[in-house]
N, C-alpha and C positions, 0 to 999 in steps of 0.2 A: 504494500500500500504506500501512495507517495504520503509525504510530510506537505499537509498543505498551511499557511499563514492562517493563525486566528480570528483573523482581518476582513478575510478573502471575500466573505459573502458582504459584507458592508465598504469593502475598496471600490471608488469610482472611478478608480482608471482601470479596474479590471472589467466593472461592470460596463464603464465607454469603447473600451476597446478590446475587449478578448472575440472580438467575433472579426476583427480588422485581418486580413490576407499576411498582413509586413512581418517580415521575418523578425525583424528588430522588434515589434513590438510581442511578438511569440516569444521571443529569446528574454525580456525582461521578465516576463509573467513565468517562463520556465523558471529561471535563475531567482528569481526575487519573491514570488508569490507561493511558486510549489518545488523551489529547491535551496541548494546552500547559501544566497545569499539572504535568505530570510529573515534574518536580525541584521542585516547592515540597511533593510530599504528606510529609502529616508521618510516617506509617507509615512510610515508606522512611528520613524522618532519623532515628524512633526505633529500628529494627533496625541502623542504621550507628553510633548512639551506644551500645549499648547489646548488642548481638551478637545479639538474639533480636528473634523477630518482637513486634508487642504483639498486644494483646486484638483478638479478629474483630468484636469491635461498635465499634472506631474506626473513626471513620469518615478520608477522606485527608486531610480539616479537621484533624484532629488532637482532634473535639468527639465525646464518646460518641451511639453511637445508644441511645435509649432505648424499650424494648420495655413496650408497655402491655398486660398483661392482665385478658382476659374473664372473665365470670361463673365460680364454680366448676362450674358443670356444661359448658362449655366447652373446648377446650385453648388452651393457651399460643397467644398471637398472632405467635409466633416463625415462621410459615409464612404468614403475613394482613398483604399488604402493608397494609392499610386500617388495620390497629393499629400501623404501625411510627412513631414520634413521629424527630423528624431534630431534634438539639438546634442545626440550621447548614443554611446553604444554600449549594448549589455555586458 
């Protein structure tokens, strides 16, 4: 059975992006949410510092995801893994 974060069902960057295609954002939620980096994500320190969850586009780096958008006759890239920019790598 994996080790998953205490967290997991109340994390909003799991819940904003665990269905996203990006490798990078698979590779954080392996690493940080259901394996060894588990106690180093920074989410988890800033809710224990701080009482509240943070923003759902941190990522467990503790580096924002930055969402780039399309043409205006387009919508928002916020569902298009192909536009999600990852300011860090897992």
């Amino acid at each position: 059975m994996t080790e998953e974060c205490e967290l997991l069902r109340k994390c909003g960057f799991l819940q904003k992006y665990q269905a996203v295609k990006d490798l990078a954002c698979r590779g954080f939620i392996r690493l940080y949410c259901r394996g060894p980096r588990m106690n180093e994500c920074k989410r988890k320190q800033y809710r224990a510092e701080y009482g509240v969850p943070p923003s759902d586009d941190m990522m467990p780096s503790g580096q924002p995801i930055l969402i780039s958008l399309r043409g205006p006759d387009d919508e928002t890239a916020a569902n298009d893994a192909d536009t999600i920019s990852w300011s860090g790598t897992p």
